[in-house]
C-alpha positions as CSV (number, residue, x, y, z in Angstrom):
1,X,51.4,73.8,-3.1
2,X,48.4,72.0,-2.9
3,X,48.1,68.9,-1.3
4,X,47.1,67.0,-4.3
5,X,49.4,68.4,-6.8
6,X,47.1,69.7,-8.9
7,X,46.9,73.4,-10.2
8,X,44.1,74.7,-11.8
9,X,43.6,77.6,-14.2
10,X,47.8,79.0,-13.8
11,X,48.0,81.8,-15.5
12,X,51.1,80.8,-18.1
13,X,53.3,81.1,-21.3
14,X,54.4,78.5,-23.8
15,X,58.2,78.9,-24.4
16,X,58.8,75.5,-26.3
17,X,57.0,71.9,-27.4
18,X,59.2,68.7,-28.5
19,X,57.3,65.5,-29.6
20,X,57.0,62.8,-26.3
21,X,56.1,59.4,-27.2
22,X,53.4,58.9,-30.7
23,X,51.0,61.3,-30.3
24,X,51.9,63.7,-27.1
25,X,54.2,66.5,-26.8
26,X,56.5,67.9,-23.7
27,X,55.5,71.3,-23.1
28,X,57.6,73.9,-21.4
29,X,55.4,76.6,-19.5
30,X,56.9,80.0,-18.1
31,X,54.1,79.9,-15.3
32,X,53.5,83.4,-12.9
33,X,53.5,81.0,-9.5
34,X,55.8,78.4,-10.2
35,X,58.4,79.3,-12.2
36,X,59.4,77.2,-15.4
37,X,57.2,73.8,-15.5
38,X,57.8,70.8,-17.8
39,X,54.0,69.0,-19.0
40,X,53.0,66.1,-20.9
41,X,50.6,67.5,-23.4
42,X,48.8,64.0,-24.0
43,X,47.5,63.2,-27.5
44,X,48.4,66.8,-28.3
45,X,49.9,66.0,-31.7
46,X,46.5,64.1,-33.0
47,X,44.9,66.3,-35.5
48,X,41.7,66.5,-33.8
49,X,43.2,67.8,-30.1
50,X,41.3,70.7,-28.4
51,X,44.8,71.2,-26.6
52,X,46.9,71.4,-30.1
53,X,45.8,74.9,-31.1
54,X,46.2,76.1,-27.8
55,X,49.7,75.5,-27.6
56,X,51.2,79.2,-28.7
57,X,53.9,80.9,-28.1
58,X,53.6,84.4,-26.0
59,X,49.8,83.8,-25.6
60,X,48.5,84.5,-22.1
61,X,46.8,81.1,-21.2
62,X,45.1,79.4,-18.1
63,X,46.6,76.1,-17.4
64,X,45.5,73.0,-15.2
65,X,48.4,70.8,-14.6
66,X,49.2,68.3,-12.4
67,X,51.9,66.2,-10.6
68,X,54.5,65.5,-7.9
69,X,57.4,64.6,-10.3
70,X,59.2,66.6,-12.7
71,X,57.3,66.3,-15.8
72,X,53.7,67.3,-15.1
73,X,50.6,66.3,-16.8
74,X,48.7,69.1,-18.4
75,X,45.2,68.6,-18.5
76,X,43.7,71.9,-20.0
77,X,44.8,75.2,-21.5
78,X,42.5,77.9,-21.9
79,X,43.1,81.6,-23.4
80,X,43.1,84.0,-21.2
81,X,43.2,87.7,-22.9
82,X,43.2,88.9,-26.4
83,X,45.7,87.2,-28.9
84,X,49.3,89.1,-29.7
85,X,50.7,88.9,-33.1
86,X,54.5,89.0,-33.1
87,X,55.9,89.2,-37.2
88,X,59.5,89.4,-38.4
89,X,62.2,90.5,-36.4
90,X,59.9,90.7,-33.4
91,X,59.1,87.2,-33.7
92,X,62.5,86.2,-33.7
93,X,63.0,88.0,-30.5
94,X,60.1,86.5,-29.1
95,X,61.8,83.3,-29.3
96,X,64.7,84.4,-28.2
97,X,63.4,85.6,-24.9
98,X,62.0,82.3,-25.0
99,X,65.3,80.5,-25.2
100,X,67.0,82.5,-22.5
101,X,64.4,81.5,-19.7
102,X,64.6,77.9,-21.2
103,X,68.4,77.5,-20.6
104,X,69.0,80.3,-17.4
105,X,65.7,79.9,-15.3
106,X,65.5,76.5,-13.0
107,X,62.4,74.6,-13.3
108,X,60.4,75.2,-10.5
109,X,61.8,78.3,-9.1
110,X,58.9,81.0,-8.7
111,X,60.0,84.4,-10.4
112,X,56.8,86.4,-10.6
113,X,58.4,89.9,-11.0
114,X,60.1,88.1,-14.1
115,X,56.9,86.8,-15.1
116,X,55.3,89.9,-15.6
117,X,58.2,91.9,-16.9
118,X,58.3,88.9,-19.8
119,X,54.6,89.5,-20.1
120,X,55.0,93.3,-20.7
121,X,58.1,92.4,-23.1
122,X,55.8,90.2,-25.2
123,X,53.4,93.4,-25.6
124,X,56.1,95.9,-26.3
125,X,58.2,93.3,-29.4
126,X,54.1,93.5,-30.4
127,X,54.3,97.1,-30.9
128,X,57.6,98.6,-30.4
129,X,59.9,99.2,-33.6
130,X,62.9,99.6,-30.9
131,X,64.0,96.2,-30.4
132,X,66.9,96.1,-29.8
133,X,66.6,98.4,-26.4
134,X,63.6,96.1,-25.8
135,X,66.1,92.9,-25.9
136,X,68.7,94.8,-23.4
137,X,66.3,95.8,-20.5
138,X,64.9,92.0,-20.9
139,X,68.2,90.7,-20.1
140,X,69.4,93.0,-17.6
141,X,66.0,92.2,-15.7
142,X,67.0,88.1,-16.5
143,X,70.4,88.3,-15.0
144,X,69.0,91.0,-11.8
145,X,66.3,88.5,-11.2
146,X,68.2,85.4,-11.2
147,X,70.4,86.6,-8.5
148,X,73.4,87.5,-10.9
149,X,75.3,90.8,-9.5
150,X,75.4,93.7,-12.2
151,X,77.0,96.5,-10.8
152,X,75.9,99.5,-12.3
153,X,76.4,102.2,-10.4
154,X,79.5,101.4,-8.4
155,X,83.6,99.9,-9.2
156,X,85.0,97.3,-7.9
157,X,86.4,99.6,-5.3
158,X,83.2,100.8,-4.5
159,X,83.7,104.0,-5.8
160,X,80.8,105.5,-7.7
161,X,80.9,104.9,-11.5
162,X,81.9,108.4,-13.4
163,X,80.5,108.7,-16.9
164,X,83.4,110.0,-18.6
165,X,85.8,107.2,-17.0
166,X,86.6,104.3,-19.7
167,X,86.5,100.8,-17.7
168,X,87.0,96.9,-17.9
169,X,83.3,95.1,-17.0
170,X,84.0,91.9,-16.0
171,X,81.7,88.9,-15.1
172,X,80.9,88.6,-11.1
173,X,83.1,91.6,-10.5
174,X,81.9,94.4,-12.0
175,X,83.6,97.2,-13.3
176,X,87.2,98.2,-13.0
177,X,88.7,101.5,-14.3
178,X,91.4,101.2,-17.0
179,X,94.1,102.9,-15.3
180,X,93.1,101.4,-11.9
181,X,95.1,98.3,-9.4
182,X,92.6,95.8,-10.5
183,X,93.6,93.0,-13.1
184,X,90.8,92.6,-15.3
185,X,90.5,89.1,-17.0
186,X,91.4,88.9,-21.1
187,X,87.7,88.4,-22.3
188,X,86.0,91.6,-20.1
189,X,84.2,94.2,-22.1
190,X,85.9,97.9,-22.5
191,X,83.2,100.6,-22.0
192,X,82.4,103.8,-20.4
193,X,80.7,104.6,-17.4
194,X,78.1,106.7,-19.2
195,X,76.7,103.4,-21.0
196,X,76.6,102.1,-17.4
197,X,74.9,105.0,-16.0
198,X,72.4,104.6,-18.7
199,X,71.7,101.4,-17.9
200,X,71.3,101.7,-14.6
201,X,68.7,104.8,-15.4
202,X,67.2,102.5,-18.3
203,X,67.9,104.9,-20.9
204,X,69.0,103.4,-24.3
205,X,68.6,106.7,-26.3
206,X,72.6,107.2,-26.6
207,X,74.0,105.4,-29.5
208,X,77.4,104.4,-28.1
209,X,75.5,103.4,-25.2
210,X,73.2,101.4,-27.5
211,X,76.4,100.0,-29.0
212,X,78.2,99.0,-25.7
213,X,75.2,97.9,-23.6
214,X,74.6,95.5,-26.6
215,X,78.2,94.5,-26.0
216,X,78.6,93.9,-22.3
217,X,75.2,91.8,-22.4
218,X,76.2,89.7,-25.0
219,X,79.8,88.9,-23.1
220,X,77.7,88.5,-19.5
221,X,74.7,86.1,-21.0
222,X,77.9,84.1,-23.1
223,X,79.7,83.5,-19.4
224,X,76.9,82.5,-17.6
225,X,75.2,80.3,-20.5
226,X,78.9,78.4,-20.6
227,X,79.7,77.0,-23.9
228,X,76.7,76.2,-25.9
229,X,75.5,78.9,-27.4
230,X,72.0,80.7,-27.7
231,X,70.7,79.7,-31.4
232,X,68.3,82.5,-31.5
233,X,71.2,85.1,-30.5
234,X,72.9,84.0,-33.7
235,X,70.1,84.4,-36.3
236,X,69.2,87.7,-34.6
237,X,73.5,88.9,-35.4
238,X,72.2,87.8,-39.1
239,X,69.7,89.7,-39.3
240,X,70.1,93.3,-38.3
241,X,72.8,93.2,-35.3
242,X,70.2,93.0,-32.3
């Protein structure tokens, strides 16, 4: 950190805005050095703001902020490549990426490998028809990133997955073969260890695998959300099961 508490020209994301006070909003950023930071857009909501266009979802933008407590103040935004159209279901994902870092990452905890892997996601919603693979590798990386163990490869007696095995996934264990000593809990997911092999390998081409991997993410990001649910994950079920 600086000594003054001021950051110049971060390269960052918007993930949300909420009104603050008459005229300013609270901005959430997804920055690449420091993690999830909270700002007081200032005057923001005038119609006349320089900052109020600026403040766009899954634009790449340089930000000056500054601060010691929790809420910043941000001082500037400016754009910092070409602009990225997301339409339709795409946008919805968008925002549902968006959600997940707003209620899993801490502010203030520096995740640039995440950073640029939700950078790259952006592009690919922008110009990928497969979204739903899109969504899974986005929140595998979440989970690997933030520290969660995801067993892939191995059981929870360390004995190397076997893709034609059927097993119980269960959250902060792992996987535990059907016919095996372990007790798996009521609510863990019933899959084969292909769909975990393919996971690990990041292919998503298999259908059941498309169909299960869709399942055991949805069961991991419900446990460690807790009980208030995603309201993006819902509108994407609507739409087309993503």
């Amino acid at each position: 950190m600086q000594a003054n508490f001021r950051y110049d020209n971060q390269t960052v994301y918007v993930l949300h805005t909420y009104p603050f006070k008459e005229t300013s909003l609270v901005v959430e950023l997804f920055t690449q050095g420091y993690g999830r930071v909270a700002a007081t857009a200032k005057g923001a909501r005038r119609p006349r703001s320089a900052m109020r266009g600026m403040l766009q979802s899954f634009q790449p933008l340089l930000a000056t902020w500054s601060g010691k407590l929790e809420l910043k103040t941000l001082h500037s935004l400016e754009w910092a490549g070409g602009l990225l159209l997301l339409k339709g279901e795409a946008l919805m994902c968008g925002f549902y990426l968006n959600e997940l870092l707003l209620r899993l990452l801490p502010r203030e905890d520096a995740h640039q490998a995440l950073f640029e892997y939700y950078s790259a996601t952006i592009k690919i919603l922008a110009h990928s028809e497969d979204l739903a693979s899109t969504l899974r590798r986005f929140e595998l990386k979440l989970l690997q990133e933030l520290g969660y163990a995801i067993p892939l490869l191995k059981d929870v007696n360390d004995a190397a997955i076997a893709p034609d095995i059927s097993y119980i996934y269960q959250a902060e264990h792992g996987a535990s073969p059907l016919n095996g000593a372990f007790s798996p809990a009521k609510n863990g997911v019933q899959l084969l260890g292909k769909t975990l092999l393919d996971m690990a390998n990041d292919d998503y081409s298999n259908v059941q695998t498309q169909q299960q991997s869709k399942q055991l993410m949805r069961y991991l990001l419900a446990h460690y959300l807790g009980d208030k649910p995603l309201h993006t994950r819902q509108l994407l079920i609507d739409l087309q099961g993503l």
